[in-house]
CHARMM-style PDB file with segment names, atoms N, HN, CA, C and O in Angstrom:
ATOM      1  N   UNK     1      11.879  -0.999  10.587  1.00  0.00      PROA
ATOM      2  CA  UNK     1      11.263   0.051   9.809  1.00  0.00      PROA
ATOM      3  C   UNK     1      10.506  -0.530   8.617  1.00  0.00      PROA
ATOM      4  O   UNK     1       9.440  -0.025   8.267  1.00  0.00      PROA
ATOM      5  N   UNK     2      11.056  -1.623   7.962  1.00  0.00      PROA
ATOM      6  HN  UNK     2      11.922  -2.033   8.247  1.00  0.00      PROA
ATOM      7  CA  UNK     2      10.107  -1.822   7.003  1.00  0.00      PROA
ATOM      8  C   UNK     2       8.865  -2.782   6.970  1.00  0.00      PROA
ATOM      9  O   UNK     2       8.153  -2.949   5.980  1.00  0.00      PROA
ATOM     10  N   UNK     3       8.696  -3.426   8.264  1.00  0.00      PROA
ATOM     11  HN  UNK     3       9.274  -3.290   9.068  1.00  0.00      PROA
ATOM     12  CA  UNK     3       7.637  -4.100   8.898  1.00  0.00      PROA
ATOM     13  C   UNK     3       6.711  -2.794   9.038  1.00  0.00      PROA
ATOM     14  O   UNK     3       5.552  -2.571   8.688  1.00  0.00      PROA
ATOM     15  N   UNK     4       7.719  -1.994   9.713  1.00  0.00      PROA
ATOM     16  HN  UNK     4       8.660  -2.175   9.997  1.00  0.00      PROA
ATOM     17  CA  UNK     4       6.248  -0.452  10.134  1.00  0.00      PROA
ATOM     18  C   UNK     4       5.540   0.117   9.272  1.00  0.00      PROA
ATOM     19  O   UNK     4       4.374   0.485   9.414  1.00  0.00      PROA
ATOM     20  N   UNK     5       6.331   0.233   8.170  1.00  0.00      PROA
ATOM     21  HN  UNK     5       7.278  -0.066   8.055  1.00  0.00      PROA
ATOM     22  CA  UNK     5       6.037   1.019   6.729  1.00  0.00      PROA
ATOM     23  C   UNK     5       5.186  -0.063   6.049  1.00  0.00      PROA
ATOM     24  O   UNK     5       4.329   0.519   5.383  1.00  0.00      PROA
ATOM     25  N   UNK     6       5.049  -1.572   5.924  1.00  0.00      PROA
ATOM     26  HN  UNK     6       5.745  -2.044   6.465  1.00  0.00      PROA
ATOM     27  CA  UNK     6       4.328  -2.370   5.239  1.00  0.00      PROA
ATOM     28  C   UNK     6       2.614  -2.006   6.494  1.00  0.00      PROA
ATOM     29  O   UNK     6       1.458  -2.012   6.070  1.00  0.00      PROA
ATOM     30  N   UNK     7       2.923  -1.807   7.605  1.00  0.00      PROA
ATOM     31  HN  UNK     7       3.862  -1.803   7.949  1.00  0.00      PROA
ATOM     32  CA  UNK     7       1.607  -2.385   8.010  1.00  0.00      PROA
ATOM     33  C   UNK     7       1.041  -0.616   7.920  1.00  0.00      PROA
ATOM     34  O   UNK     7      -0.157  -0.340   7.860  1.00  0.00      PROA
ATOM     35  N   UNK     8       2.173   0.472   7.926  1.00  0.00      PROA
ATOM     36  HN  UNK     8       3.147   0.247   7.975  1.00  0.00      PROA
ATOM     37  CA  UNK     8       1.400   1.442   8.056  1.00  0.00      PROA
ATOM     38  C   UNK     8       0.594   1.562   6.589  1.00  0.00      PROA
ATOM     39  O   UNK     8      -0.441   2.227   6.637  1.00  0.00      PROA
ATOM     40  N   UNK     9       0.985   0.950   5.204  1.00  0.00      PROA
ATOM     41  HN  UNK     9       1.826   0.410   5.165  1.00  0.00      PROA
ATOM     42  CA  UNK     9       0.604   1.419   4.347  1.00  0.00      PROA
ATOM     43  C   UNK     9      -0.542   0.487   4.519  1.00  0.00      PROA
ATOM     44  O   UNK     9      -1.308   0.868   3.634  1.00  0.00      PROA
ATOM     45  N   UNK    10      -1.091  -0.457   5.098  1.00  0.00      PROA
ATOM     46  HN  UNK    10      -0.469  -0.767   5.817  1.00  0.00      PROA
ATOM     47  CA  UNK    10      -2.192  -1.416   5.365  1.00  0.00      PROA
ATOM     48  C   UNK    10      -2.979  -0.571   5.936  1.00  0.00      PROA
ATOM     49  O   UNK    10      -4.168  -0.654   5.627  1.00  0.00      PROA
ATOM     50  N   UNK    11      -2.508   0.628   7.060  1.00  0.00      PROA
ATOM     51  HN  UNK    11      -1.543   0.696   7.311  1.00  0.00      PROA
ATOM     52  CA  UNK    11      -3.652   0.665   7.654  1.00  0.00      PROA
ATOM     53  C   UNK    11      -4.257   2.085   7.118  1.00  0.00      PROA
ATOM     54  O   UNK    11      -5.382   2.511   7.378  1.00  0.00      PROA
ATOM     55  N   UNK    12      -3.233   2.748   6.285  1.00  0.00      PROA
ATOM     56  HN  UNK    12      -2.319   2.402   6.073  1.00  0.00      PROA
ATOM     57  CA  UNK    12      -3.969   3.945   5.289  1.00  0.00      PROA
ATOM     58  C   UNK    12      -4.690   3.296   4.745  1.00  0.00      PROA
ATOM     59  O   UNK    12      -5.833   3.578   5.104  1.00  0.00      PROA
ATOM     60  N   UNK    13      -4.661   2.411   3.918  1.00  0.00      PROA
ATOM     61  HN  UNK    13      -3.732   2.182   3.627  1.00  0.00      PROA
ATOM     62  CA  UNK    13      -5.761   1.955   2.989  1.00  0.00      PROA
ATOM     63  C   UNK    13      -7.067   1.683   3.790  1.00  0.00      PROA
ATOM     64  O   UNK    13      -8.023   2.394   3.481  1.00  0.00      PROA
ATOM     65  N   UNK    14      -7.231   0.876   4.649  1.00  0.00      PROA
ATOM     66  HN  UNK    14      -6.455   0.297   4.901  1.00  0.00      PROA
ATOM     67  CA  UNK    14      -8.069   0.360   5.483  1.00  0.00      PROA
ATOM     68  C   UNK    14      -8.739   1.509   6.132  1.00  0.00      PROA
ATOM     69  O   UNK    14      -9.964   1.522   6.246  1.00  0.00      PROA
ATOM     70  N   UNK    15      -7.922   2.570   6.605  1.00  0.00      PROA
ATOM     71  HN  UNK    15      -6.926   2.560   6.512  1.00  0.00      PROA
ATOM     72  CA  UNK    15      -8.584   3.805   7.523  1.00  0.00      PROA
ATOM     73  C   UNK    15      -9.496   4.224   6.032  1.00  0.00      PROA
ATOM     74  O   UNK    15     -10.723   4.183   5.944  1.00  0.00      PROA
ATOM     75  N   UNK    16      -8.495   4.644   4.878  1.00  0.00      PROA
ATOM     76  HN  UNK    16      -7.498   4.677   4.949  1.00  0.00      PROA
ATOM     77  CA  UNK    16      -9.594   5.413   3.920  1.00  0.00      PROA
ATOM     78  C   UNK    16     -11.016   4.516   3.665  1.00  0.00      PROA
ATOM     79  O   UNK    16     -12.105   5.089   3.681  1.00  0.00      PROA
ATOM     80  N   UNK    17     -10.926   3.380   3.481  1.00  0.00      PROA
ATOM     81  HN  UNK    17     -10.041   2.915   3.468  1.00  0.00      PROA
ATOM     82  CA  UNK    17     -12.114   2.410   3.680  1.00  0.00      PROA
ATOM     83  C   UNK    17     -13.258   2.654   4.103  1.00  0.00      PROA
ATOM     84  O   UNK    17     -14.380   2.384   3.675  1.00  0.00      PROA
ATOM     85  N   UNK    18     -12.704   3.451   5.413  1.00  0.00      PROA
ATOM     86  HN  UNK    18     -11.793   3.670   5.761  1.00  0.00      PROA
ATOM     87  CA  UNK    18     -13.593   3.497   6.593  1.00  0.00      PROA
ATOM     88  C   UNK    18     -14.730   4.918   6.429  1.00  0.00      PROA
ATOM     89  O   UNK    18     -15.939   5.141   6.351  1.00  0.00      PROA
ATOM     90  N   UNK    19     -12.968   5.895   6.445  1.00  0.00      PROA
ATOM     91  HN  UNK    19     -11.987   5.714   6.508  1.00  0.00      PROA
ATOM     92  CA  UNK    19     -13.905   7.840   6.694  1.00  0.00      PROA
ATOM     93  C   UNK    19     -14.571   7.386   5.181  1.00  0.00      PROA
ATOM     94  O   UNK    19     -15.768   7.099   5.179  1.00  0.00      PROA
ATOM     95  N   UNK    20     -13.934   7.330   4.107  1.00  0.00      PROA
ATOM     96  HN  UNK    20     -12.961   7.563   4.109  1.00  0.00      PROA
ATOM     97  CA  UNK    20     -14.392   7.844   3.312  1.00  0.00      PROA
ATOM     98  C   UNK    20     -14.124   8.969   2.371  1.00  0.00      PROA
ATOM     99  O   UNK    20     -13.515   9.650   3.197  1.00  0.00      PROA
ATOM    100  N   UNK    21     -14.102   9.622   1.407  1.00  0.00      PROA
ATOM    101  HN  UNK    21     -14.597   9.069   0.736  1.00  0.00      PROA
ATOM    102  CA  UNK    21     -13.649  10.684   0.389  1.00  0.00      PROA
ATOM    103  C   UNK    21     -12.550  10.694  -0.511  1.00  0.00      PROA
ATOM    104  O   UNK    21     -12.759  10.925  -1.703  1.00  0.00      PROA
ATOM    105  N   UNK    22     -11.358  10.463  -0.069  1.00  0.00      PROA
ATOM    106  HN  UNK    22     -11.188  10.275   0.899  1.00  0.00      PROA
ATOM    107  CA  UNK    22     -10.310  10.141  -1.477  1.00  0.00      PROA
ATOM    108  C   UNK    22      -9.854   9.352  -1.022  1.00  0.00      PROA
ATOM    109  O   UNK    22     -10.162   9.072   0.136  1.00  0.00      PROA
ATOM    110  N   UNK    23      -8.805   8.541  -1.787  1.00  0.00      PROA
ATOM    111  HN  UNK    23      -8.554   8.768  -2.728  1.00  0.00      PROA
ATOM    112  CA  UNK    23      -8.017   7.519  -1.224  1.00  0.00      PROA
ATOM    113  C   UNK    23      -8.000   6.670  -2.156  1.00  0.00      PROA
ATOM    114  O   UNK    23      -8.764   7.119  -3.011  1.00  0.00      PROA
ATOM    115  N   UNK    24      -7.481   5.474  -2.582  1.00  0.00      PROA
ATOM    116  HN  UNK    24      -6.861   5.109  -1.888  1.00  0.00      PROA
ATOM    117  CA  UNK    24      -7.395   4.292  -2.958  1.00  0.00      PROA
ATOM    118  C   UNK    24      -7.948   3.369  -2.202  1.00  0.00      PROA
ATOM    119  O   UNK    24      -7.756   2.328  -2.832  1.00  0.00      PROA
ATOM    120  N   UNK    25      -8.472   3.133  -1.314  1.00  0.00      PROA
ATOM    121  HN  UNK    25      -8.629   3.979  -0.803  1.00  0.00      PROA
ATOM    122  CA  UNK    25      -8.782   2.759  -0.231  1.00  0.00      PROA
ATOM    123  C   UNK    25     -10.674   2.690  -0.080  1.00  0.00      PROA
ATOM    124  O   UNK    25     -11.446   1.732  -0.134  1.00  0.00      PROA
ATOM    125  N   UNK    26     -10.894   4.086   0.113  1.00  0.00      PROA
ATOM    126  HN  UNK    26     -10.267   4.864   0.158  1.00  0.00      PROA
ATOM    127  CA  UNK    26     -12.274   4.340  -0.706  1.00  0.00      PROA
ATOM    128  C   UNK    26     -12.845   4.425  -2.030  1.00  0.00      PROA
ATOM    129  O   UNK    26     -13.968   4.009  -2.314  1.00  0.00      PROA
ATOM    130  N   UNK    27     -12.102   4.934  -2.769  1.00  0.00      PROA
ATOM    131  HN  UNK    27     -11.190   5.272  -2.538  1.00  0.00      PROA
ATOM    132  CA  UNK    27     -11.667   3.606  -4.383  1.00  0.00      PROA
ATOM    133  C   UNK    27     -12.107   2.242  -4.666  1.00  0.00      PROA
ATOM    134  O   UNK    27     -12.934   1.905  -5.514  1.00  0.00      PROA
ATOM    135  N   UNK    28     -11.478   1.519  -3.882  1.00  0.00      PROA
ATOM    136  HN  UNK    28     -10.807   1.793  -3.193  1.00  0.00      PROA
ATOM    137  CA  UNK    28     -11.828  -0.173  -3.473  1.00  0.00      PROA
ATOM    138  C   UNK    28     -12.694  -0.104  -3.098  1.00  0.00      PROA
ATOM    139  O   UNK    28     -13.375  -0.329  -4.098  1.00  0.00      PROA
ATOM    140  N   UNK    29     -13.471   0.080  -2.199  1.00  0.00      PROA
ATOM    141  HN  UNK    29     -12.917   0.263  -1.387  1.00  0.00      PROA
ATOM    142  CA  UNK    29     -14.973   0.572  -1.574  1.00  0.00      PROA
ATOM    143  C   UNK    29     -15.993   0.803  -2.195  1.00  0.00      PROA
ATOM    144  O   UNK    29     -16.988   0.164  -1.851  1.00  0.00      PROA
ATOM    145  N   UNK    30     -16.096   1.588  -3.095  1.00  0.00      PROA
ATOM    146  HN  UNK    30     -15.289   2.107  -3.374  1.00  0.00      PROA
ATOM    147  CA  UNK    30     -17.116   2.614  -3.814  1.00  0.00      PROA
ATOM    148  C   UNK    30     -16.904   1.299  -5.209  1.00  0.00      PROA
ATOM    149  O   UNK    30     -17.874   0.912  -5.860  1.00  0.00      PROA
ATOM    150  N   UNK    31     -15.796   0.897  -5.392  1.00  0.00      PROA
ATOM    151  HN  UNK    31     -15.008   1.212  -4.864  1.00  0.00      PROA
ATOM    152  CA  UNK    31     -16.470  -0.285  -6.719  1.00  0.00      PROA
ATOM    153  C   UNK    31     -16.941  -1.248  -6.207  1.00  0.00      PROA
ATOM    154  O   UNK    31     -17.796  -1.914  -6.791  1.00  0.00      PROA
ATOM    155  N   UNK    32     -16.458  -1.572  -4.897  1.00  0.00      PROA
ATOM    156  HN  UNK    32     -15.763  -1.031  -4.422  1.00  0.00      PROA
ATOM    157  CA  UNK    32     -17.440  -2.915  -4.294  1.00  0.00      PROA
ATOM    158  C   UNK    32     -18.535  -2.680  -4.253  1.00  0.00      PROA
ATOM    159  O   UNK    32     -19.336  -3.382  -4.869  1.00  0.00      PROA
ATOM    160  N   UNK    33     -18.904  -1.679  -3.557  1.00  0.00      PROA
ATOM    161  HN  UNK    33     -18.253  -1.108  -3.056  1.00  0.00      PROA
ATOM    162  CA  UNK    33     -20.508  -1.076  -3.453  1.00  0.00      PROA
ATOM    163  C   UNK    33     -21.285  -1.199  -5.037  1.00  0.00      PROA
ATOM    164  O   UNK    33     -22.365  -1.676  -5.387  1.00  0.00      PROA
ATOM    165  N   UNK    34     -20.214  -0.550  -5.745  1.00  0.00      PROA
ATOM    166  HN  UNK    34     -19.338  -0.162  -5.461  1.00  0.00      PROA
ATOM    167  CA  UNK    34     -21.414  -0.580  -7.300  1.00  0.00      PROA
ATOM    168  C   UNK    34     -20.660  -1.556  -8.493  1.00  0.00      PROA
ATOM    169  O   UNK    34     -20.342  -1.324  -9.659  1.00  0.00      PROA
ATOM    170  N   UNK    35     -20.518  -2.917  -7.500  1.00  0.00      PROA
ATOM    171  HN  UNK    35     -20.777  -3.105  -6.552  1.00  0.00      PROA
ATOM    172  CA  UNK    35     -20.091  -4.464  -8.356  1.00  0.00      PROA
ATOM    173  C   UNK    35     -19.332  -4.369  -9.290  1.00  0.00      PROA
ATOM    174  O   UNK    35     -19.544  -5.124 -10.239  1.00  0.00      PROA
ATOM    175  N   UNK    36     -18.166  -3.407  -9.369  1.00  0.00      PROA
ATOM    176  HN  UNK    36     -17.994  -2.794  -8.598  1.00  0.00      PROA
ATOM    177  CA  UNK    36     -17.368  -3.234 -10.597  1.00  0.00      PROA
ATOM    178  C   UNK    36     -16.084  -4.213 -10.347  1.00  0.00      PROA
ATOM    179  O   UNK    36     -15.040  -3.576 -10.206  1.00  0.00      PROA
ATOM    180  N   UNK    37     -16.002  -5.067 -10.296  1.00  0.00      PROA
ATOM    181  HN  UNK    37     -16.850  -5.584 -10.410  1.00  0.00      PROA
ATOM    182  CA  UNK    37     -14.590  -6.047 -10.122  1.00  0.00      PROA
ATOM    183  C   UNK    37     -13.762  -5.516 -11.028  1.00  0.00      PROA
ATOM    184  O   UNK    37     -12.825  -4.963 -10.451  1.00  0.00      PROA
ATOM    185  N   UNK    38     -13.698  -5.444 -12.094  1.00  0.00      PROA
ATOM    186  HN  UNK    38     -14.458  -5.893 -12.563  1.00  0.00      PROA
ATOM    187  CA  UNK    38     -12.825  -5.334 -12.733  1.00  0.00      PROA
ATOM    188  C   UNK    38     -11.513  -4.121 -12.167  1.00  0.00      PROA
ATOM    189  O   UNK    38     -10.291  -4.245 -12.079  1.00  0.00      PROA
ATOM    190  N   UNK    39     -12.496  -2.900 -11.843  1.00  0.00      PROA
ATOM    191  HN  UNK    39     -13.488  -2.799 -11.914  1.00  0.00      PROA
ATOM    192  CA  UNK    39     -11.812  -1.652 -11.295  1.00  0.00      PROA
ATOM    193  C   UNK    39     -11.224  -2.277 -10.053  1.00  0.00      PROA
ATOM    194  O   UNK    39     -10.007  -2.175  -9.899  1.00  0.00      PROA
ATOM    195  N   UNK    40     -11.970  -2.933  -9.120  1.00  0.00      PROA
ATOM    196  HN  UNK    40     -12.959  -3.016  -9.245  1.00  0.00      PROA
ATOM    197  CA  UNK    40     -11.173  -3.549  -7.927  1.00  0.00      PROA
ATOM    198  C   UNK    40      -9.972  -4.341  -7.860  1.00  0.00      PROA
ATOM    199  O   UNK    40      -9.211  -4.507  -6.907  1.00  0.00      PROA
ATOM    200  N   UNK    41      -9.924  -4.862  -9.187  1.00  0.00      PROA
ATOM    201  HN  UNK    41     -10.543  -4.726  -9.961  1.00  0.00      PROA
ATOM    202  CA  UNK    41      -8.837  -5.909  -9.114  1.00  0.00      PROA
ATOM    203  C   UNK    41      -7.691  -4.698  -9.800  1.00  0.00      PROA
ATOM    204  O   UNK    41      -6.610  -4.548  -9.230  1.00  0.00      PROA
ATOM    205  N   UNK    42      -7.900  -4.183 -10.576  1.00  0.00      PROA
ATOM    206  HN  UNK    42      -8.778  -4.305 -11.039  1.00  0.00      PROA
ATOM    207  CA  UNK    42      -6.907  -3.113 -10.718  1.00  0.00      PROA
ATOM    208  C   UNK    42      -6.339  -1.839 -10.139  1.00  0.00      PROA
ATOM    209  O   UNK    42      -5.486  -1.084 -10.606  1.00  0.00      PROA
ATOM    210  N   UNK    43      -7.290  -1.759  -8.556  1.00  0.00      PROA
ATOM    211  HN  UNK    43      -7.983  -2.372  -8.177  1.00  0.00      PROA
ATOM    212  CA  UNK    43      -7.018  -0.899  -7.947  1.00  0.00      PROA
ATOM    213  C   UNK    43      -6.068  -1.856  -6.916  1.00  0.00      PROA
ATOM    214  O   UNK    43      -4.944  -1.437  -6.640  1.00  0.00      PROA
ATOM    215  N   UNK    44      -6.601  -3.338  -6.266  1.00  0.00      PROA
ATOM    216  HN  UNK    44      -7.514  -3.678  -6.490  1.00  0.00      PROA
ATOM    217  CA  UNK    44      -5.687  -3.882  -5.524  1.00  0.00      PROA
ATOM    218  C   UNK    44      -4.205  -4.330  -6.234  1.00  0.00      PROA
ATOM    219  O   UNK    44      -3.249  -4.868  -5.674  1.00  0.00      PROA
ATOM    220  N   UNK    45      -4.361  -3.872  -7.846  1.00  0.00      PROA
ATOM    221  HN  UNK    45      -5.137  -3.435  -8.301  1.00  0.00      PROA
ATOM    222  CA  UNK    45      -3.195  -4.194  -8.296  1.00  0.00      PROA
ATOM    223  C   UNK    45      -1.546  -2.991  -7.901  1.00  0.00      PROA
ATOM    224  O   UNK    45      -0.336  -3.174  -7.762  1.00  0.00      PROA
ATOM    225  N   UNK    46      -2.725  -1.535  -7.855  1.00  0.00      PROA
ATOM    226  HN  UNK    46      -3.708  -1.386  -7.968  1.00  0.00      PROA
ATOM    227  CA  UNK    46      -1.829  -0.497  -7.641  1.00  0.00      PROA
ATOM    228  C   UNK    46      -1.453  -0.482  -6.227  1.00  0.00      PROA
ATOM    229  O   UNK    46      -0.331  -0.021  -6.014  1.00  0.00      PROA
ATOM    230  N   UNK    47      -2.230  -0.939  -5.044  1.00  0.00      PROA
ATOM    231  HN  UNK    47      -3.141  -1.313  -5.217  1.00  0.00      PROA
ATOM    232  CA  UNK    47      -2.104  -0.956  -3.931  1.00  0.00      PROA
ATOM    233  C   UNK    47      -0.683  -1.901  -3.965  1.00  0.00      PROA
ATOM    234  O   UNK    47       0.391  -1.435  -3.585  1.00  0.00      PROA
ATOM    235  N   UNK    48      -0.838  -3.363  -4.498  1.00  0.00      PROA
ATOM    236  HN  UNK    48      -1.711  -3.741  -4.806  1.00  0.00      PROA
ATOM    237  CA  UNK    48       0.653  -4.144  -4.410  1.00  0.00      PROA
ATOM    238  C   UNK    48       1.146  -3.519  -4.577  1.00  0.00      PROA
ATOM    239  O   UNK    48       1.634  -3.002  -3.572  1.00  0.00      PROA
ATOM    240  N   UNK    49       1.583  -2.847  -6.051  1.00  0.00      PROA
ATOM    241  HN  UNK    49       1.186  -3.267  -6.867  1.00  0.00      PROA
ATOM    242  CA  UNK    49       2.491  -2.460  -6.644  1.00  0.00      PROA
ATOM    243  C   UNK    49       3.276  -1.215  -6.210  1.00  0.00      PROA
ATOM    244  O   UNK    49       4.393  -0.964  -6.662  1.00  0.00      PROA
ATOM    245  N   UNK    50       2.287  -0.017  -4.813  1.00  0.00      PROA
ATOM    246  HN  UNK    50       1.379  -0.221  -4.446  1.00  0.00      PROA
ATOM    247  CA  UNK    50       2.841   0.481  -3.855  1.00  0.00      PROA
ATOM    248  C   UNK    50       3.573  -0.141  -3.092  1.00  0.00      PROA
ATOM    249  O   UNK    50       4.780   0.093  -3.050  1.00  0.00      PROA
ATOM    250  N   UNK    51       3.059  -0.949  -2.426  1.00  0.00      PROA
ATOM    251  HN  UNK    51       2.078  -1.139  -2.460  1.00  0.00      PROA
ATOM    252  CA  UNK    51       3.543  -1.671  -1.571  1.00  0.00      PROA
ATOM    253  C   UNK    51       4.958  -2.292  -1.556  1.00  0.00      PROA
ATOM    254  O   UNK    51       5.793  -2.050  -0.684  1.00  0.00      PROA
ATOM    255  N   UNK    52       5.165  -3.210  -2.726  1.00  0.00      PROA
ATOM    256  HN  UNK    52       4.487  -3.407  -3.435  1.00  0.00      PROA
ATOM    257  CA  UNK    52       6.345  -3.629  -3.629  1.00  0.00      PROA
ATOM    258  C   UNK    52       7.104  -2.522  -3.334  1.00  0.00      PROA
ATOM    259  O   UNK    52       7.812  -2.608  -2.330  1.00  0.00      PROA
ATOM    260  N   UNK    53       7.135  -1.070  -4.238  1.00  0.00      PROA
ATOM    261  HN  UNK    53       6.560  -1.000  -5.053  1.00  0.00      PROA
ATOM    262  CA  UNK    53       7.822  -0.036  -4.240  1.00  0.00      PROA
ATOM    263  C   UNK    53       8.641   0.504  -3.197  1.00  0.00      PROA
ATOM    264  O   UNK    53       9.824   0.839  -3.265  1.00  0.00      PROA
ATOM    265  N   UNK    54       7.755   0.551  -2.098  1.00  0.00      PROA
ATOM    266  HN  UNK    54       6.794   0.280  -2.042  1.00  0.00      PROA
ATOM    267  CA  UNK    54       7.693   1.136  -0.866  1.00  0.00      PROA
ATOM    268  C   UNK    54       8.997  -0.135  -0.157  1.00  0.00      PROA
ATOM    269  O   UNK    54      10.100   0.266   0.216  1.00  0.00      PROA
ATOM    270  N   UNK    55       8.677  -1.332  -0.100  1.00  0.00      PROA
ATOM    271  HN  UNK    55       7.782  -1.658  -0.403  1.00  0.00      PROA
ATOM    272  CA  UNK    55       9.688  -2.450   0.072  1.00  0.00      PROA
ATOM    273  C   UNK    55      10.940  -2.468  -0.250  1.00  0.00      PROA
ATOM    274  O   UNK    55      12.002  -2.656   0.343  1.00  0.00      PROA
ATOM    275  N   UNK    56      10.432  -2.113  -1.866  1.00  0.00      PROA
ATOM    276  HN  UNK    56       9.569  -1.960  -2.347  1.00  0.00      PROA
ATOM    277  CA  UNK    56      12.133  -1.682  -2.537  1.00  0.00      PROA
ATOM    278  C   UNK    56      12.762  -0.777  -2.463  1.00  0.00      PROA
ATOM    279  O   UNK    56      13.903  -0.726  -2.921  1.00  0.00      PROA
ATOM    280  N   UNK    57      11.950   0.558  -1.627  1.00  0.00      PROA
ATOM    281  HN  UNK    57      11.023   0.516  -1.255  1.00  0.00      PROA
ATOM    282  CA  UNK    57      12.667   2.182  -1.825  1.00  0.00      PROA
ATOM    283  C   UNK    57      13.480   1.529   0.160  1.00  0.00      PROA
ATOM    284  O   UNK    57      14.571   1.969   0.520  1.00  0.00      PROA
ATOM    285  N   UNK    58      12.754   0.638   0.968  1.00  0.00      PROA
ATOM    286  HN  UNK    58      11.868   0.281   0.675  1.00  0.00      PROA
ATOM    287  CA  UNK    58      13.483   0.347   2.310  1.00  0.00      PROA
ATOM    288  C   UNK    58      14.573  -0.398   1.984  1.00  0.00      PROA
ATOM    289  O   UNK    58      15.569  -0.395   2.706  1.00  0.00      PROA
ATOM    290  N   UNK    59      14.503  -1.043   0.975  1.00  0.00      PROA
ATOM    291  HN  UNK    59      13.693  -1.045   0.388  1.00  0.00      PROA
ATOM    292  CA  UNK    59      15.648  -2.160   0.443  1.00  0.00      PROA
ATOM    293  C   UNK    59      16.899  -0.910   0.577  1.00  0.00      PROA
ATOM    294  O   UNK    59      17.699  -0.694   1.488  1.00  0.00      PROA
ATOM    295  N   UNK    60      16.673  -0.192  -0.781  1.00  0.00      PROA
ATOM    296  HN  UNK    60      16.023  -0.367  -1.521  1.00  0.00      PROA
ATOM    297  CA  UNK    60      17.889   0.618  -0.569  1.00  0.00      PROA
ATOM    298  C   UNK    60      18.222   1.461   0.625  1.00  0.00      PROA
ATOM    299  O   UNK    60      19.419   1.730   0.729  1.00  0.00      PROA
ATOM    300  N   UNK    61      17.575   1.845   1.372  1.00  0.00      PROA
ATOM    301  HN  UNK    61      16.603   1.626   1.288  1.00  0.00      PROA
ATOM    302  CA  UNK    61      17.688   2.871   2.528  1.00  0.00      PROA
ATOM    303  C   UNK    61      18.779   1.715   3.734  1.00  0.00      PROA
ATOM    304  O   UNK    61      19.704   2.043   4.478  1.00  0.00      PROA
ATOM    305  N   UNK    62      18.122   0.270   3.465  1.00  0.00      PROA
ATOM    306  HN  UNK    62      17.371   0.005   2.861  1.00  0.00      PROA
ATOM    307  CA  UNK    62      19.008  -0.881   4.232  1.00  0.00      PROA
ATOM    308  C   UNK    62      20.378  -1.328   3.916  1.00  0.00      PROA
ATOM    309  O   UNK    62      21.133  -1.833   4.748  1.00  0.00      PROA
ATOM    310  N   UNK    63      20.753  -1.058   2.295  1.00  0.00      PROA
ATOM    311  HN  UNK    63      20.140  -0.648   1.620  1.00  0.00      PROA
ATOM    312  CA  UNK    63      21.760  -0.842   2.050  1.00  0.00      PROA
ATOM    313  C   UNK    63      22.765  -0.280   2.578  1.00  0.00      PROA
ATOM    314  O   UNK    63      23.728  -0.718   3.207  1.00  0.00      PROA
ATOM    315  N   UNK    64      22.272   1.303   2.085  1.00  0.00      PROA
ATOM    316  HN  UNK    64      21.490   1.659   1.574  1.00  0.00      PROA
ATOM    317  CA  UNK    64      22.826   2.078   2.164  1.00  0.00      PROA
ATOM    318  C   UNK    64      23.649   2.662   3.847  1.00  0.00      PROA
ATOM    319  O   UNK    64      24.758   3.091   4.165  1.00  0.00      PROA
ATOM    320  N   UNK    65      22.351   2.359   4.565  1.00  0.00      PROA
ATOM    321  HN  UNK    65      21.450   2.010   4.307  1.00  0.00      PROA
ATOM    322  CA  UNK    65      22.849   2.187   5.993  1.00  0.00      PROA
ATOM    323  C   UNK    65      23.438   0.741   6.683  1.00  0.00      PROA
ATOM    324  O   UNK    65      23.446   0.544   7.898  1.00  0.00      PROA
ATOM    325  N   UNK    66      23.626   0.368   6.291  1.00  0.00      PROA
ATOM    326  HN  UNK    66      23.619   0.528   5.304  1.00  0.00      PROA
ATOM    327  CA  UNK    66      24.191  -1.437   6.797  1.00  0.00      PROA
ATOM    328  C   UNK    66      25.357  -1.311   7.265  1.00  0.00      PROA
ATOM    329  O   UNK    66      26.025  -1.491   6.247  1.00  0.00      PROA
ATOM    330  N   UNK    67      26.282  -1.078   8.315  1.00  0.00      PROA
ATOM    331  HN  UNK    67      25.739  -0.932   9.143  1.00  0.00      PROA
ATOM    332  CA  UNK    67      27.357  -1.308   8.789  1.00  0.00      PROA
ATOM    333  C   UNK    67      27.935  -2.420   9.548  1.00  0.00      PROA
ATOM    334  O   UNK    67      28.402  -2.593  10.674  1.00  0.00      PROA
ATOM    335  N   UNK    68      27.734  -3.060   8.558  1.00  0.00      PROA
ATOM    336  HN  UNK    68      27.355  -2.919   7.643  1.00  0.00      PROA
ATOM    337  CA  UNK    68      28.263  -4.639   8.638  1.00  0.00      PROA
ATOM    338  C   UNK    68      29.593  -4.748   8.686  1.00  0.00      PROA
ATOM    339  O   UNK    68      30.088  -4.107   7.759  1.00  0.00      PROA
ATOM    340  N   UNK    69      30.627  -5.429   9.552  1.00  0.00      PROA
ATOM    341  HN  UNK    69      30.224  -5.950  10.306  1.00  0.00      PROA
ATOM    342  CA  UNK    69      31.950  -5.536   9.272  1.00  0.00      PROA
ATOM    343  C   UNK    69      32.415  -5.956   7.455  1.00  0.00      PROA
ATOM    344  O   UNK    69      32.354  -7.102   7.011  1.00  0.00      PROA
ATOM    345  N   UNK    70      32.709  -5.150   6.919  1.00  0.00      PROA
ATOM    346  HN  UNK    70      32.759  -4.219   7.279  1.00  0.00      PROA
ATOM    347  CA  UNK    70      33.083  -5.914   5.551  1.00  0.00      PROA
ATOM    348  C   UNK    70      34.670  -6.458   5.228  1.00  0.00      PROA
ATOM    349  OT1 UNK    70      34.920  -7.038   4.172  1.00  0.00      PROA
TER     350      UNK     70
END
């Protein structure tokens, strides 16, 4: 599950890329188009920092379900 959840959040971003209209995704896009790096590097900063989140909210869900002999 958290392989699925890392590549699905890859491929939201990437799909919004594509159509177009809201997203973070088309965000990244629309400053590439009008050379704003600065906004890009702080938008791929929020994208990690989903990402991270999203890692750590499976962390606990792996916990919490782990039935490991203890």
């Amino acid at each position: 599950m958290r392989l699925s959840l890392g590549i699905a959040w890859m491929v939201i971003v990437a799909a919004e890329m594509l159509t177009g209209g809201i997203g973070i995704g088309f965000y990244v896009w629309d400053e590439w188009n009008n050379l704003n790096v600065a906004s890009i590097i702080v938008a791929i900063g929020v994208i990690g920092g989903i990402g991270i989140l999203l890692e750590l909210a499976m962390d606990v869900v792996q916990r919490r379900f782990d039935y490991t002999a203890r």
